[in-house]
Structure formats: C-alpha cells, structure tokens
N, C-alpha and C positions, 0 to 999 in steps of 0.2 A: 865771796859767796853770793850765789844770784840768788833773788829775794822769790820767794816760795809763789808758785804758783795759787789760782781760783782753786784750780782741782784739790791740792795738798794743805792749804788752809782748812775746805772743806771735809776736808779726810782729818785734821787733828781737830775740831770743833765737834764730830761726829768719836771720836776717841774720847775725848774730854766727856762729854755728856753721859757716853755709854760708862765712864769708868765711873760719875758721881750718881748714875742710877743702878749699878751691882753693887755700889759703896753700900748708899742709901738702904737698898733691899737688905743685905747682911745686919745693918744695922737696926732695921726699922725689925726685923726677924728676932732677931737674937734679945735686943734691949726694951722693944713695943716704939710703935709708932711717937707714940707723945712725949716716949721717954728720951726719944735722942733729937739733939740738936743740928740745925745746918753745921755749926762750930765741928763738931763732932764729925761729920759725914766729911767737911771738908780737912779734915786734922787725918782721917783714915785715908782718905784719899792722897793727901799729901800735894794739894791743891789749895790756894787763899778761897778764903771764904767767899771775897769780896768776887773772885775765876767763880765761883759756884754759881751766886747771883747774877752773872752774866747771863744762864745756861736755865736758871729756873729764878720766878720768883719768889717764890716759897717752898716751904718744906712740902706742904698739902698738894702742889703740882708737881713734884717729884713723885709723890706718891699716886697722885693719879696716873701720872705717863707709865711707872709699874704695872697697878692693875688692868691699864688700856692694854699696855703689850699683851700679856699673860690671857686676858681674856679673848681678843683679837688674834691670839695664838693660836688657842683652841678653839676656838669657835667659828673663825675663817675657814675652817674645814666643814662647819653644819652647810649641807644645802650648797655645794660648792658650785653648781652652774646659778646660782642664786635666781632660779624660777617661781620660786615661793612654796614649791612642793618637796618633799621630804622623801626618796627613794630609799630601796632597801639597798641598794650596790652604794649611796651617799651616806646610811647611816652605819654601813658596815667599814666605807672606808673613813667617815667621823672617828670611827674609833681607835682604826688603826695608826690614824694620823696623830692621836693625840699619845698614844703608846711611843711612838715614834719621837717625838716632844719629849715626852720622861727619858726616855731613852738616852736621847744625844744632849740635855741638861740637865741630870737627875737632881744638883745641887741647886741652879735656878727652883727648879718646882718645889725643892721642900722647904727653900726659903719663903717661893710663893703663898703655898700652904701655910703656913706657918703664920707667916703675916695676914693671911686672912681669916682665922681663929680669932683675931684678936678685934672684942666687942664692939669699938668705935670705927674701924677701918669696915668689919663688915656690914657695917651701916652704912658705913659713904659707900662702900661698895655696890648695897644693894638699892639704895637712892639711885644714883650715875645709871647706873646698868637696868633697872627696873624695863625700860619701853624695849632696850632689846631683849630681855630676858624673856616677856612677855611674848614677842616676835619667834623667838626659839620653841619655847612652850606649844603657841598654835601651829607651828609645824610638824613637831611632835606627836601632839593631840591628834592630828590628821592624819600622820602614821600609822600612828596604834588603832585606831578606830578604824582607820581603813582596810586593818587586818581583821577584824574582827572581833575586839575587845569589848568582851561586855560589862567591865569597869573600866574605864581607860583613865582614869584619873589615878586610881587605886594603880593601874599597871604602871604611870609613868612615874609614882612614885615608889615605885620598886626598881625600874629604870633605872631613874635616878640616885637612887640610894647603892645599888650596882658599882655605877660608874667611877660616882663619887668615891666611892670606896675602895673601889679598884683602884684608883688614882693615887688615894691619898696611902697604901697598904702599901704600895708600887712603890711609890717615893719613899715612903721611910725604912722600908726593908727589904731594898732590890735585890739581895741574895736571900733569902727566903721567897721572896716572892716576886720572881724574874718578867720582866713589861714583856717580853715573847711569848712565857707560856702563859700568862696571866691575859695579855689580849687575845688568843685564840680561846680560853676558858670561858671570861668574862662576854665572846659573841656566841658561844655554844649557849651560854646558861641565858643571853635575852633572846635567841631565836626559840629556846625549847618555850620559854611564855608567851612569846608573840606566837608562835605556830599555833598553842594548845591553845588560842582565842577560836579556831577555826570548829 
C-alpha cells in the first residue's frame, strides 16, 4: 500500500474536523451547550477524544468555528460586491441566498437555531459578532433611508423581525411553510414597506 498522499491527508483532516463539528452542533442543540462534553461529542462521533483535541482546543472553539460558518453563511451574501453600499438587486438576492441555505440544509439550520436560543451561547454570540453586526446594521440603515423612510430604525426592526422569522418558521415547519414560497412572500411583504416610505 503506497502511503497517502498531501492531497488525501488533507482531505481526511478536513473529514475528521467536519464530522466532530456536525457532531458537536447535534449535540450542543439537542443537550445545551454547557451540558455536553468533548467526551461526549468524541464518543458520538466515534473518534478518541485525545483525535478531537488535535482538531480544536476546547469545547468553546468548536463552538465558535459553528457560529462563524453559519454566520459567514449568511451574511457573505449581504453587500456581495462588498463596496460598502447596500443595493436593492444585493438585498433582494441577501434573501434569496439565505432561502437557498434552508433549503439545501434544512437540518443544519435548525440545529443552528436552536443552539442559539440558548442564553449563554447568544451571549458569546453577540460579543464575537457585535462590530460586524454593527457594519451590517449601517448598511442597512443606508438602505431604508435611502428609500425613504421616515422611521428607519422602527422599519429595520420590522425588517428584522420579518426575516428572522421567516427563517426560523422555515426551518422548523418546511412543509407548512415551504423556503420558495415563503421567499417570494417574505420580498413581496418588505418591498410593499420600503415602497410605502415613498
């Protein structure tokens, strides 16, 4: 047997890691974050604990490298020629990118979800994520104002509450509430308030 090439090392190191971070997610979902062990994540996985700590140092950077993807997921789509300004063709396809996300991982997101319900995780979450969240926000703000809005704050938290919503209704009851017709819905219902600024 010839001994494994750079490439196919590289390829079971990137296997190994992705299996002990859907491990992780299931687990950190189902049980809460605080409540499960590396022990645990490496026992589901069916991986030594001692293979897990090669791949992360702690339980807490497993869980960040979670809400980095997920967030990084969706959000890689806000402002996608990343000029600093917020177009209506960029936030229209924001959206449909992120439909498209539930769509082809419906069980990823509502693990996602799920794990970030939970009170100390959306702490750290909103720590970490704070200065880009802030960065999303004024692009935002610049949108809706720029159409018109004579509350913009009041409108982005209708926006917001929208999306979120959409998202989270999407994931947990994709046959009730299908991410196709739900994202053509959900852009009909923010253009009728952005328009009605005018």
């Amino acid at each position: 047997m010839s001994p494994r090439s750079a490439k196919q090392i590289d390829n079971i190191r990137k296997e190994k890691k992705n299996l002990i971070l859907e491990t992780a997610l299931e687990l950190f979902a189902e049980n809460g974050f605080h409540a499960t062990s590396i022990s645990q994540i490496a026992k589901k996985a069916k991986i030594s604990k001692g293979l897990t700590y090669n791949y992360f140092e702690s339980k807490k950077e497993i869980l960040d490298e979670i809400l980095k993807f997920g967030f990084d997921s969706i959000y890689s789509n806000f402002d996608f020629n990343q000029d600093g300004v917020l177009t209506e063709e960029e936030f229209i396809y924001f959206i449909k990118q992120s439909f498209r996300l539930i769509r082809e991982n419906n069980r990823f997101w509502k693990l996602y979800f799920s794990l970030l319900f939970q009170p100390k995780v959306a702490e750290s979450f909103q720590n970490d994520y704070s200065e880009t969240s802030k960065n999303l926000y004024s692009k935002l703000f610049q949108f809706v104002a720029g159409r018109g809005s004579k509350n913009t704050e009041s409108d982005i938290l209708v926006i917001s509450a929208l999306l979120k919503g959409a998202y989270i209704t999407t994931v947990s009851t994709p046959d009730f509430f299908p991410p196709e017709k739900m994202e053509g819905t959900i852009i009909e219902a923010l253009f009728k308030l952005l328009n009605n600024q005018k």
